[in-house]
C-alpha positions as CSV (number, residue, x, y, z in Angstrom):
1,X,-26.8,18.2,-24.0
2,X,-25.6,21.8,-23.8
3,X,-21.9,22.6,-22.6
4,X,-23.3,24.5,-19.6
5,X,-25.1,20.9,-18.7
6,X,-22.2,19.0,-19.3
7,X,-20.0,21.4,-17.6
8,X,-22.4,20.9,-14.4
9,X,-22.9,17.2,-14.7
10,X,-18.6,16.4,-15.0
11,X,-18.5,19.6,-12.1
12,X,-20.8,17.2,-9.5
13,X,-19.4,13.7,-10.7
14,X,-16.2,15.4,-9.8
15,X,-17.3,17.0,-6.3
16,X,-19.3,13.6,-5.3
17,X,-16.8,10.7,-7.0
18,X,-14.6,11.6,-3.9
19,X,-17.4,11.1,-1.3
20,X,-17.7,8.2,0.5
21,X,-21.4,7.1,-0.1
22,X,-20.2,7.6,-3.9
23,X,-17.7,5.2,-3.7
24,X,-19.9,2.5,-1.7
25,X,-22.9,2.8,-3.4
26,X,-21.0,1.7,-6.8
27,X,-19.2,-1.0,-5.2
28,X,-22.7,-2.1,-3.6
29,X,-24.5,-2.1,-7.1
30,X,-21.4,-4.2,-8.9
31,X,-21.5,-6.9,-5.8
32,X,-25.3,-6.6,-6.1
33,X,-25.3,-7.1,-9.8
34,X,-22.7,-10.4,-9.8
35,X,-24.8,-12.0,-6.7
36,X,-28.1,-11.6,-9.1
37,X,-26.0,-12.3,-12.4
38,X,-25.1,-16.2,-10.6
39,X,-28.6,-16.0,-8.7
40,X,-30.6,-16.1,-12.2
41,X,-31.7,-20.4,-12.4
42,X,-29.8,-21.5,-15.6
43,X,-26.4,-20.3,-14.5
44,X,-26.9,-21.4,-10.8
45,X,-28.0,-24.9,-12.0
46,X,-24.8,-25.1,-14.1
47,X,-22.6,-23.5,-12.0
48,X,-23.3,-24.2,-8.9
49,X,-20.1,-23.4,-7.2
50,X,-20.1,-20.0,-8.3
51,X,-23.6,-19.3,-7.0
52,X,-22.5,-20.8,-3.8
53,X,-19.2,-18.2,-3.6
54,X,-20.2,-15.0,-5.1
55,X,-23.2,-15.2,-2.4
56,X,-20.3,-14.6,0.2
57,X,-20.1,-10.9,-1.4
58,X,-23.3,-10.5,0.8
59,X,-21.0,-10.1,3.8
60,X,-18.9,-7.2,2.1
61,X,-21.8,-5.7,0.8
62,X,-23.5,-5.5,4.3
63,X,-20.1,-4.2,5.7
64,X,-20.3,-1.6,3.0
65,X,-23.9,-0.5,4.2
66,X,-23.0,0.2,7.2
67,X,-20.2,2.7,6.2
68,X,-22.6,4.2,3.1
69,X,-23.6,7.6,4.2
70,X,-21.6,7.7,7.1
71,X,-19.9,10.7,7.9
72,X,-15.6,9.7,6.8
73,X,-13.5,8.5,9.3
74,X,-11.2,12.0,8.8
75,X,-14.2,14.1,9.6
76,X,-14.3,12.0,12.9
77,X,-10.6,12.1,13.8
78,X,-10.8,16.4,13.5
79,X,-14.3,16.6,15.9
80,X,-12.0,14.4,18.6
81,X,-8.8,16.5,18.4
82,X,-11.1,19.6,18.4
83,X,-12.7,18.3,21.6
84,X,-9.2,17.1,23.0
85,X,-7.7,21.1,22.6
């Protein structure tokens, strides 16, 4: 890769790492990845209890859908103090 096309990849993994929809949708994928990685038969036939548990992530990662690509809470808070004034 060329320093002008790493420059430009670290430039929008900087700008975008601070989004919100950046942050979710890598927390998503891990809690997707460890509900599949206890899902697969062999481990949930040994482990059951494990399988069983980490299948609770679901209910974080369906909270965290709701908030991925929703607009931040700051951005929110200013529209309602710039409607209040």
């Amino acid at each position: 890769m060329t320093s002008g096309a790493m420059t430009c990849l670290l430039g929008a993994l900087m700008v975008n790492g601070t989004t919100g929809p950046f942050v979710t949708g890598w927390i998503m994928l891990a809690l997707l990845g460890v509900i599949a990685w206890f899902a697969a038969e062999k481990r949930r036939k040994k482990h059951f209890q494990r399988f069983y548990y980490s299948h609770h992530l679901a209910v974080v990662f369906f909270f965290l859908w709701q908030l991925h690509g929703a607009r931040p809470l700051s951005h929110l808070v200013l529209l309602a103090l710039e409607e209040a004034s």
